[in-house]
C-alpha positions as CSV (number, residue, x, y, z in Angstrom):
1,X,-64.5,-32.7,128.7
2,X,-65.0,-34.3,125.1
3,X,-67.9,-34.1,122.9
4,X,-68.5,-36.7,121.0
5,X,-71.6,-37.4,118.6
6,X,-73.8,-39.5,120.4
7,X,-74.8,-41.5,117.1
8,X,-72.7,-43.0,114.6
9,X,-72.1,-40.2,111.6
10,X,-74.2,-41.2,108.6
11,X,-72.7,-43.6,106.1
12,X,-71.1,-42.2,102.9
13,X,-72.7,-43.5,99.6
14,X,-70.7,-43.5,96.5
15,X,-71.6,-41.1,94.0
16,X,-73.1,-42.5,90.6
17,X,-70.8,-43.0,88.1
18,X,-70.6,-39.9,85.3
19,X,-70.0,-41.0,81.4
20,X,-66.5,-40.4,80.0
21,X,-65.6,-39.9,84.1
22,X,-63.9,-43.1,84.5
23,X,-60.9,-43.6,86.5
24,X,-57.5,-44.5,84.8
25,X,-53.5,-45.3,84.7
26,X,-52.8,-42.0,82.6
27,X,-51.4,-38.8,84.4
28,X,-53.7,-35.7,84.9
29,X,-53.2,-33.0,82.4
30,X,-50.5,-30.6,83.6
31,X,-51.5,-28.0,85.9
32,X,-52.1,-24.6,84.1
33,X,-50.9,-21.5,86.5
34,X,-50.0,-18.0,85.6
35,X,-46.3,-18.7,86.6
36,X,-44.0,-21.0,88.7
37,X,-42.9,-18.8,91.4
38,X,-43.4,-19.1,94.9
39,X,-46.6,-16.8,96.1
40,X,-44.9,-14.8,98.5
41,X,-42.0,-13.7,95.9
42,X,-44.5,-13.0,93.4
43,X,-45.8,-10.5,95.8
44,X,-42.7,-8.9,96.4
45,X,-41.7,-8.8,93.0
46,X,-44.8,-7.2,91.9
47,X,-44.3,-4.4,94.7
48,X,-40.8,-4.0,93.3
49,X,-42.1,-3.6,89.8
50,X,-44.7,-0.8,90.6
51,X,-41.5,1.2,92.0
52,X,-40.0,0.6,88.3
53,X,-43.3,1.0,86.3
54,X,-43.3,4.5,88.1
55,X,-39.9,5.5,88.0
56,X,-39.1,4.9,84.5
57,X,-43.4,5.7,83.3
58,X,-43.0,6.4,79.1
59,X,-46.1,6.5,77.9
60,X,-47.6,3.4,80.0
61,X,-45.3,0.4,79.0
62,X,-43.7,-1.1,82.0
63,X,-42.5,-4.5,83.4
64,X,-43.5,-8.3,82.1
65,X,-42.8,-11.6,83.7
66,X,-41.2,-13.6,80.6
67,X,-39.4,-16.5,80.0
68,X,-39.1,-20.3,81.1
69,X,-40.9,-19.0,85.0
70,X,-43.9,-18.9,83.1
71,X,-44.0,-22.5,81.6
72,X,-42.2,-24.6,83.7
73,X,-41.4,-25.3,87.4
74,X,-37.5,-25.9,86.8
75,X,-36.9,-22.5,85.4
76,X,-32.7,-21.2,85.5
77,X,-33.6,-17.3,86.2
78,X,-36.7,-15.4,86.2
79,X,-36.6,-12.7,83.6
80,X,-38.0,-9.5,83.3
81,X,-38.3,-6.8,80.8
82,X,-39.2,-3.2,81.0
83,X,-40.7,-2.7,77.7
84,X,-39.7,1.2,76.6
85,X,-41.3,3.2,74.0
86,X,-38.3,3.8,71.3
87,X,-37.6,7.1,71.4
88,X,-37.3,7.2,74.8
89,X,-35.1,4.5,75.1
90,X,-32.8,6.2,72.6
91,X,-32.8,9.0,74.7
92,X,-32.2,7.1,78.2
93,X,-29.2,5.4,75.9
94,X,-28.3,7.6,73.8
95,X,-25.8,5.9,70.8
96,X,-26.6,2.6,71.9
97,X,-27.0,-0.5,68.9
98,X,-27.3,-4.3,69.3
99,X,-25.9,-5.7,71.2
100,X,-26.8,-3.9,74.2
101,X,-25.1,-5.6,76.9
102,X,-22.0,-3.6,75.1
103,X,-23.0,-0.2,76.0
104,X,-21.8,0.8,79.3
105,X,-25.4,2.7,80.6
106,X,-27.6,-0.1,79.6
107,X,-25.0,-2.8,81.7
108,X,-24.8,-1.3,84.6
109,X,-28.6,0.2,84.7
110,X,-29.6,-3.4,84.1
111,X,-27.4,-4.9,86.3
112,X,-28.5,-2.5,89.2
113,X,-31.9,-3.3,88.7
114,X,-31.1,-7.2,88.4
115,X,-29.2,-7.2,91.7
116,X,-32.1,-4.9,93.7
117,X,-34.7,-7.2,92.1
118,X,-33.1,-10.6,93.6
119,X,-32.6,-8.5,97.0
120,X,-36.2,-7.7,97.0
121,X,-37.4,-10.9,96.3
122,X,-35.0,-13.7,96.7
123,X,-35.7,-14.4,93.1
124,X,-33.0,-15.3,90.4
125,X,-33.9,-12.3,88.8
126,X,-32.4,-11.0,84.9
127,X,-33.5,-7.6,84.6
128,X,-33.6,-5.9,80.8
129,X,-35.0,-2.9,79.3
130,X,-36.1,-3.1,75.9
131,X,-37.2,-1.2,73.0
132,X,-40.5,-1.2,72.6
133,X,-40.6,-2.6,68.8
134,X,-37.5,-5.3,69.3
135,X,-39.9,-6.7,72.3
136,X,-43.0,-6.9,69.5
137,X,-40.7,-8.1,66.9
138,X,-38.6,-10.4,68.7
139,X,-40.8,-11.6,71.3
140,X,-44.4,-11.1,70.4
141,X,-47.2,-13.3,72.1
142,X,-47.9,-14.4,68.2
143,X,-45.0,-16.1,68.0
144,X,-46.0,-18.2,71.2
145,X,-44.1,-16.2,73.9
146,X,-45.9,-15.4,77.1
147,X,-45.7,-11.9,79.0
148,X,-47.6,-11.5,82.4
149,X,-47.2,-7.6,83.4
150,X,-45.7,-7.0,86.6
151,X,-46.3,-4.2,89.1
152,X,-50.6,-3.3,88.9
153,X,-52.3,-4.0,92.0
154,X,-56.0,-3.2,91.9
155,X,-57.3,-0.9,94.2
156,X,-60.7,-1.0,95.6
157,X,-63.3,1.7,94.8
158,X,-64.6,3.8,97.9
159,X,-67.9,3.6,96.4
160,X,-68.4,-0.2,95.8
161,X,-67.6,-0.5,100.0
């Protein structure tokens, strides 16, 4: 058995006209988002990241979502930094100077890391750990680079239920 409506559904009017709200030929502003990767991987890589965040904690730095997956759908790899304080990082890579990817430690750390981070998420992922004052100097937000920090998930309070 169907229902249908007995009466013809009400006729839409057209809404009044807005100023300035005319329709034209010109494309829409681009879309604003947070980042260009899929939902689901963002999820996973943020679960990843929490694992990092506490298994390397210095002093409450931890990972950032950087790079072209933050500005533009056709994005090569998804990069992420854990962001160290200095003197730890000296002491996690002890002797280590610029470049990095020349120090044995730091390469295969961050190649680990890299590869377990794709795994996880499916994600092109390139994994770094930075010093804390190369990441301000070289890539600060004030010189128009973007960091989203990866791995914090709120957590509802048991007395706002």
């Amino acid at each position: 058995m169907t229902l249908r409506p007995k009466e013809d559904p009400l006729p839409l009017k057209p809404l009044p006209e807005v100023p300035g709200d005319a329709p034209d030929d010109t494309d829409p502003p681009p879309m604003k988002r947070a980042n260009y990767l899929p939902a689901p991987a963002v999820f996973n890589l943020n679960a990843a990241c929490k694992l990092i965040n506490d298994a390397l904690d210095d002093n409450g730095f931890g990972c950032y979502l950087v790079g072209s997956s933050l500005r533009k759908r056709d994005y090569r790899d998804v990069d992420v930094r854990y962001i160290m304080a200095d003197d730890d990082f000296d002491r996690m890579f002890p002797g280590i100077s610029s470049p990095y990817m020349m120090h044995p430690l730091w390469s295969l750390f961050c190649t680990s890391v890299s590869t377990w981070l794709r795994q996880q998420t499916g994600l092109p992922v390139d994994f770094q750990i930075q010093r804390q004052s190369q990441a301000n100097e070289e890539y600060s937000v004030k010189a128009g680079h973007m960091r989203h920090p990866l791995g914090i998930f709120w957590r509802a309070n048991p007395a706002d239920q």
